[in-house]
LOVEX-669586 format. One record per residue: residue number from 1; x, y, z of N, C-alpha, C in turn. Coordinates in steps of 0.02 Angstrom, whole numbers, padded with zeros to 5 digits. Layout:
BEGIN
num->NUM; n.east->X; n.north->Y; n.up->Z; ca.east->X; ca.north->Y; ca.up->Z; c.east->X; c.north->Y; c.up->Z .
...
This chain:
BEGIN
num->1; n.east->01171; n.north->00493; n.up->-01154; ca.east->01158; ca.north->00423; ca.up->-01161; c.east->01203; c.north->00381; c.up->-01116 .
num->2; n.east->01268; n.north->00396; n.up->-01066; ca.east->01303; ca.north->00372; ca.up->-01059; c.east->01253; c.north->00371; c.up->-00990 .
num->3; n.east->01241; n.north->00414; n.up->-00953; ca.east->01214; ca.north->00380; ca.up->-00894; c.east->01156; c.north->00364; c.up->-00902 .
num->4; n.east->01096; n.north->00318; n.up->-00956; ca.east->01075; ca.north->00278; ca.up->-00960; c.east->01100; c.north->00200; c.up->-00944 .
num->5; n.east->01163; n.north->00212; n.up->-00994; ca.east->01239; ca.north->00142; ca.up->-01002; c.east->01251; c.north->00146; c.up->-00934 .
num->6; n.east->01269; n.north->00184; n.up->-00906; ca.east->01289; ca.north->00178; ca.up->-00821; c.east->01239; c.north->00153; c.up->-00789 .
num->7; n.east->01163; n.north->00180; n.up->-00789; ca.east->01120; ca.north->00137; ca.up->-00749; c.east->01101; c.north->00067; c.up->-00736 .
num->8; n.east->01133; n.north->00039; n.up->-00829; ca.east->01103; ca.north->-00009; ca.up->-00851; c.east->01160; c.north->-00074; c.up->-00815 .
num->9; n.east->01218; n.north->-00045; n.up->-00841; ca.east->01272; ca.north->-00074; ca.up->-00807; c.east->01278; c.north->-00075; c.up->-00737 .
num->10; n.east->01246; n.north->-00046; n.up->-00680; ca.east->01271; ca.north->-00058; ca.up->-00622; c.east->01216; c.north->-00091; c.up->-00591 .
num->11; n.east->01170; n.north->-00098; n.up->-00639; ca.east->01130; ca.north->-00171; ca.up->-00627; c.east->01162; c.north->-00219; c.up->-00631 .
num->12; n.east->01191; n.north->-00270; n.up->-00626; ca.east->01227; ca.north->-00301; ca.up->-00643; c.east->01257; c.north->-00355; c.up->-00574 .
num->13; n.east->01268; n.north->-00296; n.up->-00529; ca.east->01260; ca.north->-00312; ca.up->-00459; c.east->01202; c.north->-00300; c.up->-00421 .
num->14; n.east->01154; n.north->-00279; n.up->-00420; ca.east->01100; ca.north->-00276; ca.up->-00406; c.east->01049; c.north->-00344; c.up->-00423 .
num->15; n.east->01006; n.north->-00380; n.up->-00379; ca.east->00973; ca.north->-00440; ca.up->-00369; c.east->00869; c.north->-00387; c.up->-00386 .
num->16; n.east->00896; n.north->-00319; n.up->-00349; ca.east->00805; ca.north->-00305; ca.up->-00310; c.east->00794; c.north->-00282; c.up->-00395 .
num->17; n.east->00743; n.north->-00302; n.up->-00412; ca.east->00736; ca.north->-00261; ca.up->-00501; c.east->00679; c.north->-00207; c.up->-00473 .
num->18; n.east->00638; n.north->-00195; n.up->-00423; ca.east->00604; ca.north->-00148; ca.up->-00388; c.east->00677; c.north->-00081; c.up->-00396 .
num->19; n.east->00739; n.north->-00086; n.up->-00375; ca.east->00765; ca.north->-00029; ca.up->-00384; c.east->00810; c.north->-00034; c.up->-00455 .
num->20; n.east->00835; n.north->-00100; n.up->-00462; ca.east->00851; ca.north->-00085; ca.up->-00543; c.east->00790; c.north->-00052; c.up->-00598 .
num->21; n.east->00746; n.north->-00049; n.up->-00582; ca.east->00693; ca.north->-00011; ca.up->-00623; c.east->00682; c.north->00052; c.up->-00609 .
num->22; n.east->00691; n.north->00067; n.up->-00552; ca.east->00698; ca.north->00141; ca.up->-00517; c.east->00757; c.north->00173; c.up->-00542 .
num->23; n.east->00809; n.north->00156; n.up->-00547; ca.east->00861; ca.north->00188; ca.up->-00585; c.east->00880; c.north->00185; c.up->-00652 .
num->24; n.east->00822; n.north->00132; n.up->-00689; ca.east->00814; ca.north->00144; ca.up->-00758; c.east->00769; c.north->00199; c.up->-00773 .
num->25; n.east->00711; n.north->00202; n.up->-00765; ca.east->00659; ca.north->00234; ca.up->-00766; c.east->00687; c.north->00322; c.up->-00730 .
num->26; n.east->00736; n.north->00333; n.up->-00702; ca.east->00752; ca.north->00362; ca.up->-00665; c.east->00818; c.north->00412; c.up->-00729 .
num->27; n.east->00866; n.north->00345; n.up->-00743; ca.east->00903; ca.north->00378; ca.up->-00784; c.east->00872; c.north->00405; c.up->-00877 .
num->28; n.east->00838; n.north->00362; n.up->-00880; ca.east->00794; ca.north->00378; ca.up->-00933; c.east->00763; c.north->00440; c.up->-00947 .
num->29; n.east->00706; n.north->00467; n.up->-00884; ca.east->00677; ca.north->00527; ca.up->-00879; c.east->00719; c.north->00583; c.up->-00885 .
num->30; n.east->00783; n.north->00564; n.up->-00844; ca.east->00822; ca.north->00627; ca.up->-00831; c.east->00861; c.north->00646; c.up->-00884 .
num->31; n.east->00896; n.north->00590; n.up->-00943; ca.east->00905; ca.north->00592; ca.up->-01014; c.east->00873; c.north->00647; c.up->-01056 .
num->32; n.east->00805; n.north->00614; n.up->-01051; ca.east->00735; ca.north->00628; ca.up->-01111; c.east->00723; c.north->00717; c.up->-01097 .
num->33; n.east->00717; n.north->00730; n.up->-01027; ca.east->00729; ca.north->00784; ca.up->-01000; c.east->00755; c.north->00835; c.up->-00990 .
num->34; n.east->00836; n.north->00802; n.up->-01004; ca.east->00869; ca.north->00869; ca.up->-00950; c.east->00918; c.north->00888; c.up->-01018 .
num->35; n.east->00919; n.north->00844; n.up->-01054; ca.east->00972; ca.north->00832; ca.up->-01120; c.east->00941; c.north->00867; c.up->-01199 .
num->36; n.east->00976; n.north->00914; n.up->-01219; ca.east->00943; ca.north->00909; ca.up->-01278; c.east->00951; c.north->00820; c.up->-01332 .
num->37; n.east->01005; n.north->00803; n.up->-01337; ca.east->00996; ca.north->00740; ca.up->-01369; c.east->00934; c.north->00690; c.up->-01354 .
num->38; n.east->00937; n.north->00680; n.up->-01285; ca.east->00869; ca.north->00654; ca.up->-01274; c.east->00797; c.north->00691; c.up->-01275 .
num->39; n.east->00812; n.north->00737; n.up->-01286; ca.east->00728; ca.north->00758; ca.up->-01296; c.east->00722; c.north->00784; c.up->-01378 .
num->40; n.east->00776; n.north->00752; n.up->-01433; ca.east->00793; ca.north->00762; ca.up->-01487; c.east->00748; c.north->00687; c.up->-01510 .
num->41; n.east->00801; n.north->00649; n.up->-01477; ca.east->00773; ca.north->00560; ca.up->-01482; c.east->00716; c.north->00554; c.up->-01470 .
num->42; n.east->00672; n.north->00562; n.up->-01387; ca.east->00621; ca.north->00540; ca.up->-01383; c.east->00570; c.north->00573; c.up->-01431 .
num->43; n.east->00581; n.north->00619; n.up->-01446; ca.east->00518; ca.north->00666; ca.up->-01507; c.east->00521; c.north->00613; c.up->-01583 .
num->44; n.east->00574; n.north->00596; n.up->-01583; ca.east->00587; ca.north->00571; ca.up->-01639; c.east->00596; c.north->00493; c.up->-01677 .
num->45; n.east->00590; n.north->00456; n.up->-01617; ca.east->00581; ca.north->00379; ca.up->-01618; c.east->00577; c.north->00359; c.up->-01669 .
num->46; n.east->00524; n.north->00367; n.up->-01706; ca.east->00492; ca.north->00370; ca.up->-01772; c.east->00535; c.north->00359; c.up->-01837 .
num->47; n.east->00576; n.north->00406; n.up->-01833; ca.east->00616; ca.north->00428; ca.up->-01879; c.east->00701; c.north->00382; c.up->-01873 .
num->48; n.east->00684; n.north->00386; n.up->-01799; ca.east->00770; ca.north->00346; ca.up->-01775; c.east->00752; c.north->00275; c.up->-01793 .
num->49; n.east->00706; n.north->00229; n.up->-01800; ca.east->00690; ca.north->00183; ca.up->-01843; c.east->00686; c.north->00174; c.up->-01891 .
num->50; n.east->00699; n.north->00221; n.up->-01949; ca.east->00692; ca.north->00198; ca.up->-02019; c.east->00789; c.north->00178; c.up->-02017 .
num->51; n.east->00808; n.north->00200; n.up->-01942; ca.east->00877; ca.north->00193; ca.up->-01989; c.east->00896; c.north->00125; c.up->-01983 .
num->52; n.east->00932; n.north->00081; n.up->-02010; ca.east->00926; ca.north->00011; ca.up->-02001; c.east->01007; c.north->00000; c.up->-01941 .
num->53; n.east->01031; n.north->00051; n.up->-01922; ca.east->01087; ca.north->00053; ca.up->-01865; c.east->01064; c.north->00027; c.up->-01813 .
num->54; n.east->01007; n.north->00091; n.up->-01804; ca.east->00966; ca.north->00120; ca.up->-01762; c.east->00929; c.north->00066; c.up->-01721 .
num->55; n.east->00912; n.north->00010; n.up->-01765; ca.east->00865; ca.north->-00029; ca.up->-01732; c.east->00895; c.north->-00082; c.up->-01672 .
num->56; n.east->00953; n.north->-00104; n.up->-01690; ca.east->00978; ca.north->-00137; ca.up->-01641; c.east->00998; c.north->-00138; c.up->-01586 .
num->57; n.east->00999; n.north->-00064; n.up->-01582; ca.east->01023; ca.north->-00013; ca.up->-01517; c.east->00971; c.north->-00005; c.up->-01473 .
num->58; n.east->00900; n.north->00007; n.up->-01493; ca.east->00846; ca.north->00018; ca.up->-01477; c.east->00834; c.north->-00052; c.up->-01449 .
num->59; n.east->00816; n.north->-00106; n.up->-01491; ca.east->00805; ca.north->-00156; ca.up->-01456; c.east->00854; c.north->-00204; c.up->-01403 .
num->60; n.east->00924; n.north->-00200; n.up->-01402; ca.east->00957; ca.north->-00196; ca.up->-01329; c.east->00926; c.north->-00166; c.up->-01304 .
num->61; n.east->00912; n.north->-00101; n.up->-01293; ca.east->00886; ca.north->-00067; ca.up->-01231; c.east->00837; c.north->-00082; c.up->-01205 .
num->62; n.east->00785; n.north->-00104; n.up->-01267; ca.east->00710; ca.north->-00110; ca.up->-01245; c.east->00717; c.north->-00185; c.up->-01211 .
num->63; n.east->00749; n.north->-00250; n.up->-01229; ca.east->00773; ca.north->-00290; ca.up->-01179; c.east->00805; c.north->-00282; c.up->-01110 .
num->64; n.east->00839; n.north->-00235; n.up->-01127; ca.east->00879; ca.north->-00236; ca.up->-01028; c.east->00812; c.north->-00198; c.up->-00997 .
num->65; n.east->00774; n.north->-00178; n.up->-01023; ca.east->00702; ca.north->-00163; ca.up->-00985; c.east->00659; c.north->-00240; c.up->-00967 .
num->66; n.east->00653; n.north->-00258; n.up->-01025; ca.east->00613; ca.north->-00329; ca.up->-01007; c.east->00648; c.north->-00379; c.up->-00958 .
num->67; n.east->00729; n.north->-00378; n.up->-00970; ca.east->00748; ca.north->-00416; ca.up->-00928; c.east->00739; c.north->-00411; c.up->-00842 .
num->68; n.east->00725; n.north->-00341; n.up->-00830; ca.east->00723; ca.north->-00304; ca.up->-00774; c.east->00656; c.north->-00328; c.up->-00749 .
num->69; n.east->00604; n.north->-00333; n.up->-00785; ca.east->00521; ca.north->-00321; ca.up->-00781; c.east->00513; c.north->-00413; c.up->-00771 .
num->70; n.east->00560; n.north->-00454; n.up->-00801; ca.east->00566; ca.north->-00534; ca.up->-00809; c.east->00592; c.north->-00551; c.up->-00739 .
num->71; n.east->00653; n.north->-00511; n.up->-00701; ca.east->00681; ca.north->-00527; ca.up->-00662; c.east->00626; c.north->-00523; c.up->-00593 .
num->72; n.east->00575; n.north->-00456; n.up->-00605; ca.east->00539; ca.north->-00431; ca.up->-00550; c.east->00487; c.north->-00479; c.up->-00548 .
num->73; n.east->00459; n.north->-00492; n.up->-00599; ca.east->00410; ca.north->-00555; ca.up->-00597; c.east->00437; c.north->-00637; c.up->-00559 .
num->74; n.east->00476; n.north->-00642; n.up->-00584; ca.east->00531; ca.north->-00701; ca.up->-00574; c.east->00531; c.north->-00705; c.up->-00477 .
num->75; n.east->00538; n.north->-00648; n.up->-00439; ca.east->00552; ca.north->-00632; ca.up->-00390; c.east->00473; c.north->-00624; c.up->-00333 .
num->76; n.east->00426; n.north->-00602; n.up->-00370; ca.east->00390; ca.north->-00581; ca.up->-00331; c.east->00376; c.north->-00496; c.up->-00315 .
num->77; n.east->00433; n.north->-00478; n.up->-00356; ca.east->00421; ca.north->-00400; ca.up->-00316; c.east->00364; c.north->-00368; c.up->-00390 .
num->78; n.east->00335; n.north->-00409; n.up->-00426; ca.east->00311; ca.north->-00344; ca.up->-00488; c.east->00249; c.north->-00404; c.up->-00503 .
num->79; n.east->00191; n.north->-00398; n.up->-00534; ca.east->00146; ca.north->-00444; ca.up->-00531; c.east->00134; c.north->-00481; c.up->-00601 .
num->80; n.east->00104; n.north->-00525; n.up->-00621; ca.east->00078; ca.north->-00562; ca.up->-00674; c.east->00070; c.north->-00487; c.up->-00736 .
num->81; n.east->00150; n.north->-00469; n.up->-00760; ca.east->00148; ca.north->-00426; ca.up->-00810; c.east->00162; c.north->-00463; c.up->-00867 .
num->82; n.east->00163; n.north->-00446; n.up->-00946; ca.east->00195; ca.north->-00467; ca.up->-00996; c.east->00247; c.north->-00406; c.up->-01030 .
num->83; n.east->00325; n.north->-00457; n.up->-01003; ca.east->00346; ca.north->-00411; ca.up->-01000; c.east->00378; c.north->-00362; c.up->-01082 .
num->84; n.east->00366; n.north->-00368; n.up->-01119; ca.east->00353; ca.north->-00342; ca.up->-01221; c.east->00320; c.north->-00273; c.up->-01199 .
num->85; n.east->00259; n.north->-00314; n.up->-01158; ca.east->00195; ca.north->-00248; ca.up->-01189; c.east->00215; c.north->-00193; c.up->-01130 .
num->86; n.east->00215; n.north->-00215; n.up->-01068; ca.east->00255; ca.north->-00174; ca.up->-01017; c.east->00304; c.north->-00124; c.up->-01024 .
num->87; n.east->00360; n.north->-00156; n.up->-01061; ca.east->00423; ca.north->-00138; ca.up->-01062; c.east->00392; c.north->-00080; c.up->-01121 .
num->88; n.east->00355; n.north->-00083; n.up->-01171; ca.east->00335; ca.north->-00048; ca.up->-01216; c.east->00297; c.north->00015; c.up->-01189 .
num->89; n.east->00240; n.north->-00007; n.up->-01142; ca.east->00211; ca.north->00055; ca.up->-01127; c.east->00250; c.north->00086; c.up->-01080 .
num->90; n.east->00291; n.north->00061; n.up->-01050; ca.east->00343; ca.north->00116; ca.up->-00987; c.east->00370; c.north->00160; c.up->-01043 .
num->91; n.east->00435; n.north->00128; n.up->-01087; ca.east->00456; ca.north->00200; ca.up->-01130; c.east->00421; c.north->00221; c.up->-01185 .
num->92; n.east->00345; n.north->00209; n.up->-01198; ca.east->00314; ca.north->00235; ca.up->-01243; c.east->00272; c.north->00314; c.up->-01181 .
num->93; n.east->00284; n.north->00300; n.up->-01105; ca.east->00262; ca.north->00349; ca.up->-01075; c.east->00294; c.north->00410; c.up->-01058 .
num->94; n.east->00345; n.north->00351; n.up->-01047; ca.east->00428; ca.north->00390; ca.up->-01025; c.east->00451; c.north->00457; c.up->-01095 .
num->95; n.east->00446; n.north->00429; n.up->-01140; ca.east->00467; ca.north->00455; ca.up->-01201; c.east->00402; c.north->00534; c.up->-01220 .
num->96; n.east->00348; n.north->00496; n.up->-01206; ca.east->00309; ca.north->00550; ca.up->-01222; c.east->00301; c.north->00618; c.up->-01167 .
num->97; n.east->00323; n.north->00581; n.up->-01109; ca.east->00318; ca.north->00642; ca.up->-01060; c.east->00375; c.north->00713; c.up->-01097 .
num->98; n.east->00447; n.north->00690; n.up->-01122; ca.east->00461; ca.north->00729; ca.up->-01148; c.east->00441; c.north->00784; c.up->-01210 .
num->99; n.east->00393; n.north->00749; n.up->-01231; ca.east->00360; ca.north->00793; ca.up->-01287; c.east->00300; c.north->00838; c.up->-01278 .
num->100; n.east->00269; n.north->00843; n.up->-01201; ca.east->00233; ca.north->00912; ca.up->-01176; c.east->00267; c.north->00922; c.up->-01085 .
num->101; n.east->00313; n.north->00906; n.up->-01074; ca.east->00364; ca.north->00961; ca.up->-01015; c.east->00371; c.north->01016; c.up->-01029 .
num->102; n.east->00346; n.north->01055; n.up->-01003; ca.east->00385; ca.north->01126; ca.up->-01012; c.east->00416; c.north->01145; c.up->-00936 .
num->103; n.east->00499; n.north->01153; n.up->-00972; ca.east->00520; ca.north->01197; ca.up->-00908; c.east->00522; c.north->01258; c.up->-00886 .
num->104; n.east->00471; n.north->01285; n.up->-00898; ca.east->00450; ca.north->01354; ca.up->-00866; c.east->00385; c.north->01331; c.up->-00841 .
num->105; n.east->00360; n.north->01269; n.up->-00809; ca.east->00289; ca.north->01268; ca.up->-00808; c.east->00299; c.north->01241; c.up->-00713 .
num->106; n.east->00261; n.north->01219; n.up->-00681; ca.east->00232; ca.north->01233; ca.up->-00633; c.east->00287; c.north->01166; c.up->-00572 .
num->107; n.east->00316; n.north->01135; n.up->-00624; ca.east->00352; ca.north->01073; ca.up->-00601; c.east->00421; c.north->01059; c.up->-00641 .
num->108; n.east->00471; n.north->01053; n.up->-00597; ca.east->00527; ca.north->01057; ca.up->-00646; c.east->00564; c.north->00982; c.up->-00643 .
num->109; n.east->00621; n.north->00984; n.up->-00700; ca.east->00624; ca.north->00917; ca.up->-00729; c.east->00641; c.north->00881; c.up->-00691 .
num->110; n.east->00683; n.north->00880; n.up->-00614; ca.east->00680; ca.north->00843; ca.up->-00587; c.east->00646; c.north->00815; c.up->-00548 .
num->111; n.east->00572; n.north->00843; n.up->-00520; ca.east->00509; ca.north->00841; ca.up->-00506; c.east->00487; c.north->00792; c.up->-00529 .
num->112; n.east->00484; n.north->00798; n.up->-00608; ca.east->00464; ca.north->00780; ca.up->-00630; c.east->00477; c.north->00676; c.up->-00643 .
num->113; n.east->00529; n.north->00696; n.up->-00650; ca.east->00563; ca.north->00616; ca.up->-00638; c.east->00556; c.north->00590; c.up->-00585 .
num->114; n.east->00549; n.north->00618; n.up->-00529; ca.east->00531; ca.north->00587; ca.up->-00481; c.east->00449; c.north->00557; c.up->-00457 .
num->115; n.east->00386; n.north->00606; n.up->-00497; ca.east->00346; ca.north->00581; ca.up->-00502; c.east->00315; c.north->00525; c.up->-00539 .
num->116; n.east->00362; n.north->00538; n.up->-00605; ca.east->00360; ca.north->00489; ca.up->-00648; c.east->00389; c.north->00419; c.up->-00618 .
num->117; n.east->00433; n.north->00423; n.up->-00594; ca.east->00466; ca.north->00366; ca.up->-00571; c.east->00441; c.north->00306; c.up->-00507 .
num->118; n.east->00396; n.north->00368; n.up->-00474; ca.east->00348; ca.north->00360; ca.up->-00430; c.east->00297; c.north->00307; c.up->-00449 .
num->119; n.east->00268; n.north->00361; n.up->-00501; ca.east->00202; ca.north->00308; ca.up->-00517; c.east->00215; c.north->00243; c.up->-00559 .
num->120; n.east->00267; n.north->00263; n.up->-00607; ca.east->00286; ca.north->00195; ca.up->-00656; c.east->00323; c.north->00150; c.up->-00607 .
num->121; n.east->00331; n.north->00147; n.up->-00565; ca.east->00361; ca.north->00098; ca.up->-00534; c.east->00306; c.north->00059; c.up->-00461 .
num->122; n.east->00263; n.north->00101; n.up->-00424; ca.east->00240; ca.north->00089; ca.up->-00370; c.east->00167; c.north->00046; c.up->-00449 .
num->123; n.east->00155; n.north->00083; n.up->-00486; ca.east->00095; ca.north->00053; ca.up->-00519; c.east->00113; c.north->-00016; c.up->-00544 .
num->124; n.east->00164; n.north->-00043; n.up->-00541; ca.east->00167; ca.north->-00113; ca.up->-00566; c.east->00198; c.north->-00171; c.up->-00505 .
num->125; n.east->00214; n.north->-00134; n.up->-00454; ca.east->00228; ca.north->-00186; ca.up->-00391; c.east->00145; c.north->-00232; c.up->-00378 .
num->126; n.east->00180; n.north->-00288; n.up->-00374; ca.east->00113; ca.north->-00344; ca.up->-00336; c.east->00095; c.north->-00295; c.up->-00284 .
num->127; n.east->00029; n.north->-00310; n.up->-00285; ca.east->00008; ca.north->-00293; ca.up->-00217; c.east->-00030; c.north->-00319; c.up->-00166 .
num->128; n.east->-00020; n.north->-00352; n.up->-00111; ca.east->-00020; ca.north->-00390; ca.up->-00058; c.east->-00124; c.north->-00409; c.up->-00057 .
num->129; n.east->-00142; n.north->-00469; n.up->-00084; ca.east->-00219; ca.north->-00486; ca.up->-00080; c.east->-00264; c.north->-00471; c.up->-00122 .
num->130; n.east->-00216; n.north->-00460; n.up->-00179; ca.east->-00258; ca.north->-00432; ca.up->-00254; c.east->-00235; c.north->-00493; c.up->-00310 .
């Protein structure tokens, strides 16, 4: 979880939210992935909400996403998104990729983050006459 906190934090100096999202989306996968804790959490969301700790933690995070997705709109680099439902379906995708990865299968986890990171990020840039 700590280099999630690191990604999140060295936004901070960062203006482009095109790569502050790349290294969220980036540190996230590789969490959910490479960690048993995170691929403990993302299976388990569900459950990490009944706890009433739990929730406040979750929703910081799920804000420094929106703020990211607010900033990119704000800028020009990300298009007419809302950023709640956005910010929702990125780690409702993010999260589920960890729950059919297998690392014995044809693509491995860092592959994998990188495709992911690929598409969740190139799929929400404006795009030039649309």
């Amino acid at each position: 979880m700590a280099q999630i906190e690191t990604a999140i934090e060295a936004d901070t100096a960062d203006t482009a939210a095109g790569r502050r999202l790349r290294r969220f989306v980036s540190a996230h996968m590789s969490v959910a992935l490479n960690t048993a804790t995170g691929q403990v959490l993302a299976a388990n969301l569900d459950r990490l909400f009944s706890i009433p700790e739990a929730r406040p933690v979750w929703e910081r995070y799920e804000q420094s996403l929106q703020d990211i997705l607010v900033a990119g709109i704000d800028t020009g680099e990300f298009g007419e998104i809302d950023p709640l439902v956005t910010s929702r379906m990125l780690l409702a995708a993010m999260n589920a990729t960890a729950r059919w990865f297998d690392p014995e299968g044809a693509m491995s986890a860092d592959e994998l983050v990188e495709l992911t990171v690929h598409t969740l990020v190139h799929g929400i840039h404006a795009k030039a006459g649309t």
